[in-house]
C-alpha positions in Angstrom: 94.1 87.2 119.0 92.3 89.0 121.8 88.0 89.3 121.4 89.0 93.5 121.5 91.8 93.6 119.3 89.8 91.7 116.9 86.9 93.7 117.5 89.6 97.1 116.8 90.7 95.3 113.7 87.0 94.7 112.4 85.3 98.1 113.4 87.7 101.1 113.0 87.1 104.5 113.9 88.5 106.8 110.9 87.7 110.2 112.9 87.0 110.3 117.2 83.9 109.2 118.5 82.4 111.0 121.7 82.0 108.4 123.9 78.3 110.1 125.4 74.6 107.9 126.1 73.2 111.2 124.3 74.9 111.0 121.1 73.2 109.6 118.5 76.4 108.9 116.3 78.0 106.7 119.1 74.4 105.1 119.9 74.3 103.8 116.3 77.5 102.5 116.0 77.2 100.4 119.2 74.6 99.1 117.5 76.2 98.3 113.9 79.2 96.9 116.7 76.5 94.4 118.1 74.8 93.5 114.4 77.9 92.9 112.9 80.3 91.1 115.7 79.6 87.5 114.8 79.6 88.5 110.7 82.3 88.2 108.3 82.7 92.0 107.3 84.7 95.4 108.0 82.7 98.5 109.5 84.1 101.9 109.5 83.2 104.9 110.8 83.7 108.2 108.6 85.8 106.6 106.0 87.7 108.7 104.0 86.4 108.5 100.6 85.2 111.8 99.8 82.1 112.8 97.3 81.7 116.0 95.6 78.1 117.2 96.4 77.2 120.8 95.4 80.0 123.3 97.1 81.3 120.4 99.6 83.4 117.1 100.3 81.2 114.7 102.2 82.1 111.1 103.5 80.0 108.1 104.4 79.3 108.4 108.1 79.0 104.3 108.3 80.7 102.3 105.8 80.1 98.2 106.0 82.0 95.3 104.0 80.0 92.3 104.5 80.7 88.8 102.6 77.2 87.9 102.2 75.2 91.3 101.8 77.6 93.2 99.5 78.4 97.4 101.0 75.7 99.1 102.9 76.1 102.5 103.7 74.5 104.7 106.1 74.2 108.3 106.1 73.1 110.2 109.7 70.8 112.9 109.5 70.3 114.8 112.7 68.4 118.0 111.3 65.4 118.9 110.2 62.4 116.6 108.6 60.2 117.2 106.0 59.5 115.6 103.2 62.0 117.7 100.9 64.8 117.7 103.0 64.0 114.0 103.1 64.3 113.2 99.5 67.5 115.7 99.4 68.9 113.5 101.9 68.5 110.4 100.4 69.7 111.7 96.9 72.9 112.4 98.4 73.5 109.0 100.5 72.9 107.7 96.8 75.6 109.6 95.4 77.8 108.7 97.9 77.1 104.8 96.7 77.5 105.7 93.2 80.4 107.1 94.0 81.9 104.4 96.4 80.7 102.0 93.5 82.6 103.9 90.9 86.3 103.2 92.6 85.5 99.2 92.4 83.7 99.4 88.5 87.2 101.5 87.8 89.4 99.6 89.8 89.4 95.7 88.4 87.7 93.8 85.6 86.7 91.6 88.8 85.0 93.6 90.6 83.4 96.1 87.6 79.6 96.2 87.7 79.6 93.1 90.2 79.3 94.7 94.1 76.0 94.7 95.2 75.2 98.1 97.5 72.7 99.3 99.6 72.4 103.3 101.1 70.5 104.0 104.4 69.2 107.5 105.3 69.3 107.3 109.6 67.3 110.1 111.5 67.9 109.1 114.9 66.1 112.0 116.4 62.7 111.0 114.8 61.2 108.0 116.5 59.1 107.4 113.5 57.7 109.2 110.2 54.9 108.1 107.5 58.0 107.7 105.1 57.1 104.6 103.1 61.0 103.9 101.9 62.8 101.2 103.4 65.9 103.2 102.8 65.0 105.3 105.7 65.5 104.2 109.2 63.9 106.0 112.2 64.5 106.0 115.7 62.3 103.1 116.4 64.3 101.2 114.2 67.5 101.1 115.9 67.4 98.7 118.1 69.6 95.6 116.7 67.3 93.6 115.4 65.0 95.9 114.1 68.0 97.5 112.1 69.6 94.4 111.1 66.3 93.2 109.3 65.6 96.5 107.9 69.0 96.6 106.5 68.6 93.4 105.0 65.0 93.1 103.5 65.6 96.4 101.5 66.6 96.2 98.0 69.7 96.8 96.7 70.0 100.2 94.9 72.8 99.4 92.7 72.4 95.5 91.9 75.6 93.2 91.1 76.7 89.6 92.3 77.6 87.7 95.6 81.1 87.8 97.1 83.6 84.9 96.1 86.6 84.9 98.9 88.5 86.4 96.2 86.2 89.2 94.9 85.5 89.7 99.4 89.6 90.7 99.6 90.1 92.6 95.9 87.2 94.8 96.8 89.2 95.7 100.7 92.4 96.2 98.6 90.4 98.6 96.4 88.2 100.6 99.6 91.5 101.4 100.7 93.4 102.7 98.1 96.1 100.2 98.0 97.8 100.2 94.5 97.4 97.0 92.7 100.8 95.6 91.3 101.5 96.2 87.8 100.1 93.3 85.8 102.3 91.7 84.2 101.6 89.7 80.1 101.1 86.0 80.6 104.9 84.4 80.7 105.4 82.2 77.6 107.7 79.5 79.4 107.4 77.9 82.7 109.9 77.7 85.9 111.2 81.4 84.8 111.6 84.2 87.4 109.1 86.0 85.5 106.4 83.9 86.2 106.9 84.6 89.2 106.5 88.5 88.8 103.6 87.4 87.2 102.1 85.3 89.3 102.3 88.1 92.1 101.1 90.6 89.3 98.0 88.6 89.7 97.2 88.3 94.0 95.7 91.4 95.3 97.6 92.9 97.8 96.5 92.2 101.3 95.0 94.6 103.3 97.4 96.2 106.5 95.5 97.4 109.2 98.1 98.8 110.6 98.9 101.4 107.4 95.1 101.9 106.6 94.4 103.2 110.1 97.8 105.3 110.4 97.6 106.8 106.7 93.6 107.2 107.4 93.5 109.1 110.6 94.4 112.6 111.4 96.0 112.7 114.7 94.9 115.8 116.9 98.7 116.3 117.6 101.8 114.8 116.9 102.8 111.7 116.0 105.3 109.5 115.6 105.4 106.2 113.0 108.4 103.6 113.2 109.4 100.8 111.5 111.9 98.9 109.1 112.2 99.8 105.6 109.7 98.1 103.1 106.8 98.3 105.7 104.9 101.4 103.8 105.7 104.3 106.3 106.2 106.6 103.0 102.5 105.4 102.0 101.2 106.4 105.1 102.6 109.9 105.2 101.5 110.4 101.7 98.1 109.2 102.6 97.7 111.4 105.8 98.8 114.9 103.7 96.3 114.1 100.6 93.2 113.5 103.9 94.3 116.4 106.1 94.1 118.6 102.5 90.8 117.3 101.4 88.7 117.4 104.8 90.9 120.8 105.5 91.6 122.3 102.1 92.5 125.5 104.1 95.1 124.0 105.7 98.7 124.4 104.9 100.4 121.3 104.9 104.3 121.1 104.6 106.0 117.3 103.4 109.8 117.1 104.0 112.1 114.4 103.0 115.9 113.9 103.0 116.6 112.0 99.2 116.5 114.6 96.9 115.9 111.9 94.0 112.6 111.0 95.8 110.3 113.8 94.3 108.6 112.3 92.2 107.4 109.2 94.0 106.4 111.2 97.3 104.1 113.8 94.7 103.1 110.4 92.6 102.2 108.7 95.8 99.9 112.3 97.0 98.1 112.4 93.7 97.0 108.9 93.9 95.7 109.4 97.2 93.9 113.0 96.8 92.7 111.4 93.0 91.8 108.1 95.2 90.1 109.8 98.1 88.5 112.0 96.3 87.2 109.8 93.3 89.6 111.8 90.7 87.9 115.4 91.6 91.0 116.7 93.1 94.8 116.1 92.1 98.2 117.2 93.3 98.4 119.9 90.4 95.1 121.5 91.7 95.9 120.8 96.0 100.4 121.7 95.5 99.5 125.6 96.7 98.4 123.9 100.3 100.9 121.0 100.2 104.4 121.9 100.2 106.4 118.9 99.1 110.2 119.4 99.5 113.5 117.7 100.3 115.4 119.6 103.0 118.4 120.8 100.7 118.2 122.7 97.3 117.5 126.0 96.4 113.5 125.7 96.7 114.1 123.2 99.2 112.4 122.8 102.6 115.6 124.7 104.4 115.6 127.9 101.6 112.0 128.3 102.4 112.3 129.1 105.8 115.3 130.8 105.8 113.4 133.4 103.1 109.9 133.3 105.1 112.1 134.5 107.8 114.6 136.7 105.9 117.6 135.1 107.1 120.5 134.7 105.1 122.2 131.6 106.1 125.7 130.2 105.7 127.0 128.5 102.5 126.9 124.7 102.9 130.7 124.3 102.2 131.7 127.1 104.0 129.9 125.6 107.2 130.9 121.8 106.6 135.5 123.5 106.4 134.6 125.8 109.3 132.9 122.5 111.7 134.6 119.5 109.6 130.9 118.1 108.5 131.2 114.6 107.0 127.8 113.9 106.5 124.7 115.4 105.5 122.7 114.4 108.6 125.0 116.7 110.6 125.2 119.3 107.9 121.1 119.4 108.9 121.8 119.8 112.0 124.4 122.4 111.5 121.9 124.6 109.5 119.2 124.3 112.0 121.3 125.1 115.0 122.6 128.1 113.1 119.3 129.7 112.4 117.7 129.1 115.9 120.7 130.4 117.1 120.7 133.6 115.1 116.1 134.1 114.6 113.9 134.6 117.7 110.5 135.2 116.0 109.0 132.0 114.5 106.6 132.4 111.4 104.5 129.5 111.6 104.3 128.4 108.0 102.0 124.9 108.8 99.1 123.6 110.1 100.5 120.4 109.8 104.3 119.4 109.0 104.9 115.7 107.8 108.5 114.4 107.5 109.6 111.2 106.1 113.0 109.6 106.4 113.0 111.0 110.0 116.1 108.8 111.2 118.1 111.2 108.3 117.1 114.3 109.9 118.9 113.2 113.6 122.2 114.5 113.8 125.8 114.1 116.1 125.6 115.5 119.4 128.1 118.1 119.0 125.6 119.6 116.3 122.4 119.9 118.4 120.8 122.9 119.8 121.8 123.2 123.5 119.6 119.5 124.6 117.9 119.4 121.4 118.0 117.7 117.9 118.3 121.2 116.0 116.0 119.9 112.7 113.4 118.2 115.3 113.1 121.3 117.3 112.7 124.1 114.2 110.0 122.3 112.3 107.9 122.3 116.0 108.7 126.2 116.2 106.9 126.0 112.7 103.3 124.4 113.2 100.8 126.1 114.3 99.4 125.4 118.0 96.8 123.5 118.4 93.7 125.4 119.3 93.0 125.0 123.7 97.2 122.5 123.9 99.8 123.8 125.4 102.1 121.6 124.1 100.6 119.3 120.8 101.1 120.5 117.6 100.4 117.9 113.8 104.2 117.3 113.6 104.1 114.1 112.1 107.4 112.2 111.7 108.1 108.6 110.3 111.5 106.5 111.5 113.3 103.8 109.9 114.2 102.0 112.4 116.7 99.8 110.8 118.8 102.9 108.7 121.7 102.2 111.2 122.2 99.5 112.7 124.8 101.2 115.2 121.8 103.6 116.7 119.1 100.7 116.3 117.7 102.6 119.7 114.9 105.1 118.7 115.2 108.7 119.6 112.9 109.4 122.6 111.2 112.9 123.3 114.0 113.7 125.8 116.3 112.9 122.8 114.5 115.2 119.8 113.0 118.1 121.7 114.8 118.0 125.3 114.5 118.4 128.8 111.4 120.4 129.4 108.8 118.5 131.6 105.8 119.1 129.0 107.3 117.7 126.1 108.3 114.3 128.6 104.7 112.4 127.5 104.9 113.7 123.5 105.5 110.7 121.9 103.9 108.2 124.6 101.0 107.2 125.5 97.5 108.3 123.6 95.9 111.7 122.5 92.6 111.9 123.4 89.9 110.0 121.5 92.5 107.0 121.8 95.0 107.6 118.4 98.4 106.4 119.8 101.4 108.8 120.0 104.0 106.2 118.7 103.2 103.4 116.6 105.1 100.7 114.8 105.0 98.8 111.7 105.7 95.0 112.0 104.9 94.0 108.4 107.6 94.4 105.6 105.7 93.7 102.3 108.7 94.5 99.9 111.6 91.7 100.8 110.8 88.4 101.6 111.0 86.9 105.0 114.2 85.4 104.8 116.4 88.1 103.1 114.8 90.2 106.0 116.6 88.0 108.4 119.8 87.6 106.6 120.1 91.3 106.1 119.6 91.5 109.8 122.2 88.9 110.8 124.9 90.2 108.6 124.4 93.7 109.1 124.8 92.7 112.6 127.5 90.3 112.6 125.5 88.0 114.3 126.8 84.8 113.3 130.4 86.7 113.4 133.1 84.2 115.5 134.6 87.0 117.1 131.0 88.2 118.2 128.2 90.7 117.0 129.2 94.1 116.2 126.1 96.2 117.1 122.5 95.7 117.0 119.8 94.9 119.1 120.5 93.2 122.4 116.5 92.8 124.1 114.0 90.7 123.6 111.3 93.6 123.2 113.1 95.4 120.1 113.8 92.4 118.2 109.6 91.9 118.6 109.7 95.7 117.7 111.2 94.4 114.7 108.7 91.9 114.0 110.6 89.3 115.3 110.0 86.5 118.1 112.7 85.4 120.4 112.1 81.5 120.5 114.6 80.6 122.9 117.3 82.3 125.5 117.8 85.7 127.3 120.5 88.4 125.9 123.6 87.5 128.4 127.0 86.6 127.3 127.4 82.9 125.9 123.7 82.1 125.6 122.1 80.7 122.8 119.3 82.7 121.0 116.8 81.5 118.6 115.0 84.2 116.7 112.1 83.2 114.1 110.9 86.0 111.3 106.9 84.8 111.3 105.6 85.1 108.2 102.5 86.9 108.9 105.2 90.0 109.4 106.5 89.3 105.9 103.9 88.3 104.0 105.6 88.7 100.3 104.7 85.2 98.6 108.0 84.9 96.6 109.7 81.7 99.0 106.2 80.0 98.6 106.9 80.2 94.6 110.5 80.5 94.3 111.6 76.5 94.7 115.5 78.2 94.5 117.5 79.9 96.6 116.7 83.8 97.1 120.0 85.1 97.9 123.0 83.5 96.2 126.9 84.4 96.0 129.5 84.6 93.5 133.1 85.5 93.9 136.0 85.6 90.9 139.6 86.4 91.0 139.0 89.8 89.3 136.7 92.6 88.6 136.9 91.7 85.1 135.8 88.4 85.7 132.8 89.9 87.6 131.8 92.2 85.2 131.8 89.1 82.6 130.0 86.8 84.8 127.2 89.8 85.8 126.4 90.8 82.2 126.0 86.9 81.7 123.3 86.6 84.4 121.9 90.2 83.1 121.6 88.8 79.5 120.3 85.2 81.0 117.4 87.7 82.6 116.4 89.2 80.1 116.3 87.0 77.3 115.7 83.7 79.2 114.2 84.6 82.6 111.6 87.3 80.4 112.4 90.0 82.9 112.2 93.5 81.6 115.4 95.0 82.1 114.2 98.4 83.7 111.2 97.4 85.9 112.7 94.3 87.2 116.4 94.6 87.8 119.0 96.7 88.7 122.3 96.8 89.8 124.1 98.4 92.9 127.3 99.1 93.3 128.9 98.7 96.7 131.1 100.6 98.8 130.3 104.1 97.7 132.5 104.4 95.0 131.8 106.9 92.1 134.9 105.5 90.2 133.8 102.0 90.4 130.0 102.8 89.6 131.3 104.1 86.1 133.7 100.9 85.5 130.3 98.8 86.2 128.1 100.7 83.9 130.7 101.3 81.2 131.8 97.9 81.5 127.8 96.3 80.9 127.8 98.5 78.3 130.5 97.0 76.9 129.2 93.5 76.8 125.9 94.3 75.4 124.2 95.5 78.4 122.4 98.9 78.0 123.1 100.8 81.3 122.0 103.9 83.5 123.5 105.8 86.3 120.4 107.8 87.9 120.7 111.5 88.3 118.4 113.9 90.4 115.4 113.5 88.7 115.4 109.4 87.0 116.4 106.6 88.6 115.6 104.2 85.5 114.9 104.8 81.9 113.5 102.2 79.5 115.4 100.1 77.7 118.6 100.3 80.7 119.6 98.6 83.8 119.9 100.9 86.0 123.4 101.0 87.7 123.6 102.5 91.1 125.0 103.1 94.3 123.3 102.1 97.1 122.6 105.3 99.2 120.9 106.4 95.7 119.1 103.6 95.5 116.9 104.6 98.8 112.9 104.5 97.7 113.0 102.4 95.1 113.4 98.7 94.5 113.6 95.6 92.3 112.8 92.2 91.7 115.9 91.2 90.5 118.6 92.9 92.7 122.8 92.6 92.0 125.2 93.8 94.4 128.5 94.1 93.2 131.8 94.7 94.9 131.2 93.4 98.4 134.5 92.6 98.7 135.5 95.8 99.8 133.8 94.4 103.2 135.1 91.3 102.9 138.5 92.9 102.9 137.5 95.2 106.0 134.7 92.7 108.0 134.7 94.8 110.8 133.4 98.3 109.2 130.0 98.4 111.0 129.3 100.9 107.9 130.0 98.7 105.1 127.8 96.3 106.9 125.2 98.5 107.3 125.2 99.3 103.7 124.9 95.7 102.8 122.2 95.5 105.3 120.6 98.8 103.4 121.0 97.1 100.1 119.0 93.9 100.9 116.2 95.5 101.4 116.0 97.0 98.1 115.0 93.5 96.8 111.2 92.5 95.9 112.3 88.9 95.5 116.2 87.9 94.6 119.7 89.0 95.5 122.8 88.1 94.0 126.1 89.4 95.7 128.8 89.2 94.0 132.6 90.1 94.8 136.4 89.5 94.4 137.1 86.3 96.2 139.0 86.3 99.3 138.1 86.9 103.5 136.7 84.7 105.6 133.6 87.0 105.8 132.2 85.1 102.6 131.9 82.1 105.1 130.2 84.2 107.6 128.1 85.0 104.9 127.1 81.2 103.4 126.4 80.1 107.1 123.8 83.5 107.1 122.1 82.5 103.3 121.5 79.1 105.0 119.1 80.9 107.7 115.8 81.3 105.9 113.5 82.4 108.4 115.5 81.5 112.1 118.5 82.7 112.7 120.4 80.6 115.8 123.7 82.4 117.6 125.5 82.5 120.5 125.1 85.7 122.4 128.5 87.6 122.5 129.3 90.9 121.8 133.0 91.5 119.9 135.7 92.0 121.8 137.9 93.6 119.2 
């Protein structure tokens, strides 16, 4: 790793800088750059953890992790100095400590009462006072190693122990939020899958940089965030709409999505973060009247609510999809859309910020844009409010799955979503000022382990196919989009490629304690026979394996297919197997597996995943959308798969040579010919 990009990693700016010899705030973090290069610790600079003092939300102005001094904390003061306003100052840098120290004593019995911290008052406009506190540094302090040994000789204000290595990354996972797993009751047999679970109940979860500085940082304009599923783009845009509300509680912040069934864990996700950020003084139920969180359809959906802010009436859903044979709800979106900017010419601009998630859902057919535009892309701009002194930037904020379809694995440029107009040709490249990136991507997947990653890849995309791939990705650079690194060969016809999956891009622990295989394939001469062996493995689960049948498992049915999602469910229930198809508002309920398809199944996951039917692909090999939903369905899985179908089709050899793959996948370059 590069000295900056280490230096980025280790000392990250949550709000812009001014770069300026006269500022005292960038002046003093020079300086904490310079104390703190060589150390083992994480500096940050207006971190989002917000305190409740008098009327008003404040946040640390310098926040420091270090391995052998415990947290400091610093607090700027840059008006005036008197003894009062002295003391009032330093009571609430204390708060701010007691408050920090409050997430860790809440947050894990290792951690409770056991982080030492120190609070700083800085007046860098005051070369010196007759203050007698150590806690107070003055301007002729701040030179680096003046204010390293003040920092260090003072005592610590709230007193605990020393950092372990363990106790150093828990107490990271907690500063930012991150949701500890579930933990799990001590397994009472060995070798089990559930001592797995448990054993990953037990690791804290690593800290991303990558999603604490996207879901940390409000962008002064828009911003796009891509990725493959499982790498936390949903956490991020949940993150950024509880920050904008709490450091702009006038604001009015709008969250669409596509999955209706996904509700509850976007608003779930936004109270954790509003409770988190703002140490449990502020929730969703109190913030919902400035955050707006909606699915595009539905009648109090995202669409309805513009279509009455504006008083338009617009067409029934059915009546549009007979009149322009619509087939799928992507271009039913864009239908809409085109519809109302066809038919309103006065835009009411509802947000000061717009977040969407499950952008790639919102792109529609070209036959159902607006003239050169992506209809839904260019009627949620229409509806933020400009940016104060831009022509052009406005807080749209979308995230992009870049893996939804593996047919368009190409992600929608600027040109594509919002058109040929020259001043909209930069507004997803390059950097807004202060440095935030436009575009960024995700690399790490922390859901699905390495190696199902790759498989799902390299079946969805028929790379180790005899007749050739099907679709995918044909460059070097998007497969390292991907988190990938092309190990050998370039993308021409009859070359050999070697791509490797490292593991710092997947770094779910499951193949380190998982000695047997993590995908695994059954087929039997009849869907009876399939049923019988599934409840089998279901009951073996449960009753041997110690899995709970609700939070661990489920089952998804392939293909699509309403009429064989009942035969599955009825027939589990049959054999003994307690089962649930998910509606619009639960997905699971206790005491059931929960049957499903897979399109239903998007935004939630399990450790012990079934897929059953796949034979309708191995009956059809070449359906680029069958694969895709196989591809889909792999990544639902926190740690096993088991497909399972009615034998026949040579695809089920295909599909053994990819389960041998782990984390390198070897083909020959050749695209299908059929």
């Amino acid at each position: 790793m590069k000295n900056s990009d280490n230096m980025m990693e280790r000392f990250i700016e949550m709000e812009r800088l001014e770069r300026s010899k006269d500022s005292h705030d960038w002046l003093l973090w020079q300086t904490i750059k310079e104390i703190f290069a060589k150390r083992d610790s994480k500096s940050y600079w207006r971190f989002p953890l917000y305190t409740k003092i008098e009327d008003t939300f404040e946040q640390p102005d310098i926040l420091i992790i270090d391995r052998e001094e415990g947290i400091l904390m610093l607090h700027v003061h840059t008006g005036e100095v008197n003894a009062a306003t002295l003391h009032q100052e330093k009571k609430r840098a204390q708060i701010q400590l007691e408050n920090l120290m409050e997430v860790f004593n809440r947050g894990d019995p290792r951690t409770e009462n056991k982080i030492h911290g120190k609070s700083f008052v800085v007046v860098p406009h005051i070369a010196q006072h007759d203050m007698d506190d150590a806690h107070f540094i003055f301007g002729n302090k701040l030179t680096p190693n003046r204010l390293w040994q003040t920092m260090k000789d003072a005592e610590y204000q709230i007193k605990g122990a020393r950092f372990n290595d363990e106790r150093f990354l828990l107490v990271q996972s907690l500063l930012h939020g991150i949701r500890l797993r579930e933990r799990e009751q001590r397994p009472t047999k060995t070798g089990t899958r559930y001592e797995v679970v448990y054993e990953l109940s037990k690791q804290a979860k690593e800290v991303d940089l990558k999603q604490n500085e996207l879901g940390k940082i409000i962008p002064p304009g828009q911003q796009r965030i891509r990725g493959i599923a499982g790498t936390g783009k949903t956490v991020v845009q949940c993150q950024k709409a509880a920050h904008m509300h709490l450091k702009y509680p006038d604001w009015q912040i709008g969250f669409v999505y596509f999955s209706s069934h996904l509700q509850e864990t976007i608003i779930d996700q936004i109270d954790h973060w509003l409770r988190y950020f703002s140490n449990d003084a502020v929730s969703y139920e109190t913030a919902k009247s400035h955050i707006q969180v909606k699915s595009f359809f539905g009648d109090d959906g995202f669409f309805a609510t513009i279509c009455e802010a504006h008083s338009y009436e617009p067409p029934t859903h059915q009546l549009l999809k007979k009149q322009q044979h619509i087939t799928s709800d992507s271009d039913l979106v864009g239908a809409l859309c085109t519809d109302f900017l066809s038919n309103v010419y006065i835009f009411t601009q509802l947000y000061d910020a717009l977040l969407i998630d499950e952008g790639e859902c919102f792109v529609s057919d070209e036959q159902y844009r607006y003239k050169d535009k992506q209809a839904f892309y260019w009627l949620a701009y229409q509806l933020v409010q400009p940016i104060e002194n831009e022509k052009v930037n406005r807080r749209l904020i979308w995230a992009y799955d870049e893996s939804t379809d593996l047919t368009k694995m190409l992600t929608p440029t600027a040109r594509d979503l919002f058109g040929e107009e020259p001043s909209f040709r930069h507004f997803v490249t390059g950097m807004h000022k202060g440095g935030l990136l436009k575009s960024d991507i995700m690399h790490r997947c922390y859901r699905t382990p390495g190696p199902i990653i790759v498989a799902a890849h390299t079946i969805g995309m028929g790379l180790l196919r005899k007749e050739g791939m099907l679709a995918g990705i044909t460059t070097k650079d998007a497969w390292q989009h991907l988190g990938y690194e092309v190990r050998m060969g370039v993308f021409q016809e009859g070359e050999q490629i070697v791509l490797y999956r490292p593991p710092e891009h997947s770094p779910n622990s499951v193949p380190k304690l998982w000695n047997g295989d993590l995908v695994t394939l059954e087929t039997h001469a009849s869907r009876t026979q399939e049923l019988d062996d599934l409840a089998k493995r279901l009951q073996q689960n449960i009753h041997e394996d110690e899995l709970d049948c609700t939070r661990h498992i489920a089952v998804l049915v392939f293909g699509e297919d309403e009429k064989l999602l009942e035969e599955v469910a009825a027939g589990l229930a049959e054999r003994g197997v307690p089962t649930h198809i998910p509606d619009d508002r639960t997905f699971s309920v206790p005491g059931a597996v929960t049957v499903s398809t897979v399109e239903r199944a998007r935004g939630h996951e399990a450790y012990m995943l079934y897929v059953v039917g796949i034979d309708k692909l191995a009956k059809d090999e070449r359906n680029q959308l069958l694969r895709n939903e196989l591809f889909i369905a792999l990544l639902r899985t926190k740690a096993w798969c088991h497909l399972s179908g009615i034998e026949g089709g040579s695809f089920y050899d295909e599909l053994h040579d990819v389960m041998k793959c782990g984390n390198t996948v070897t083909f020959i370059f050749k695209k299908s010919s059929e």
